[in-house]
C-alpha positions as CSV (number, residue, x, y, z in Angstrom):
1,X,2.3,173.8,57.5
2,X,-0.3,170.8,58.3
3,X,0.3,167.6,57.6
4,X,-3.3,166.4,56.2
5,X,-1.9,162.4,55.8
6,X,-1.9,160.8,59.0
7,X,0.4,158.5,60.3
8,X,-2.1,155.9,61.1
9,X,-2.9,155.1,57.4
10,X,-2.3,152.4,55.9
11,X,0.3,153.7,52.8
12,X,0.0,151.5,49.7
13,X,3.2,150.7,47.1
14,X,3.1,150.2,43.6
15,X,2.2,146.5,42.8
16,X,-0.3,146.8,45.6
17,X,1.7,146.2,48.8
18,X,0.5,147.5,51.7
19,X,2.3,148.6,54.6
20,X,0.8,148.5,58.2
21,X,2.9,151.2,60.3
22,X,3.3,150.7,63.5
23,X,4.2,147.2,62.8
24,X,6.6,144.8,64.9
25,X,9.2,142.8,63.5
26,X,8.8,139.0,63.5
27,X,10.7,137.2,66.1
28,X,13.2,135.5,63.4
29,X,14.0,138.9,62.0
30,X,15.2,140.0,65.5
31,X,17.3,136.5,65.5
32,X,19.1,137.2,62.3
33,X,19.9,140.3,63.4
34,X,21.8,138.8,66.4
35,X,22.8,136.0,64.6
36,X,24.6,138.1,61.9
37,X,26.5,140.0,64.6
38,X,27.7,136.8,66.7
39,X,28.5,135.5,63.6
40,X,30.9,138.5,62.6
41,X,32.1,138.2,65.9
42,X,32.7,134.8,66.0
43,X,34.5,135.0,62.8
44,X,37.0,137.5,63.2
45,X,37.9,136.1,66.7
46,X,38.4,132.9,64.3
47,X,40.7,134.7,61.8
48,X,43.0,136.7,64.0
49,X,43.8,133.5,66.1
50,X,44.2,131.6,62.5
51,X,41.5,129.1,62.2
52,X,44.2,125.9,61.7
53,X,43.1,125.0,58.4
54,X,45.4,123.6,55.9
55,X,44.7,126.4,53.1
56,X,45.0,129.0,56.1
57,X,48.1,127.4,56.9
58,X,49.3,127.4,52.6
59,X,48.6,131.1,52.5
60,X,49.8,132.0,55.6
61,X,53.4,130.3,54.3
62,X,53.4,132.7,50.9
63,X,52.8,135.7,52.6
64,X,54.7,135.4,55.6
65,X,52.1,136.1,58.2
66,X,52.4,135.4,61.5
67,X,55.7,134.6,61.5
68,X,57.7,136.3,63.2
């Protein structure tokens, strides 16, 4: 079985987008990808250790977490 298309053709969408393969991502794409993941990161770290806050603090008294 051949493949006829080749991968060097520019493939076109309905609405007329056009995609380029091949392609790099943009620099800020490649941030937000690392930035999403510190982020997460950053955030659980923050909510296991209890982030201090007084609503934290509120919920944590009704359902008895962290106490021992």
């Amino acid at each position: 079985m051949t493949d006829d298309k080749k991968h060097d053709e520019v493939a076109e969408y309905p609405g007329g987008l056009l995609e380029n393969p091949g392609g790099s991502l943009p620099i800020f794409l490649k941030l937000t990808y690392v930035g999403f993941v510190l982020f997460g990161i950053i955030y659980f770290v923050l909510y296991m250790a209890g982030d201090g806050s007084a609503l934290v603090e509120q919920f944590n008294q009704l359902t008895g977490y962290g106490h021992p």
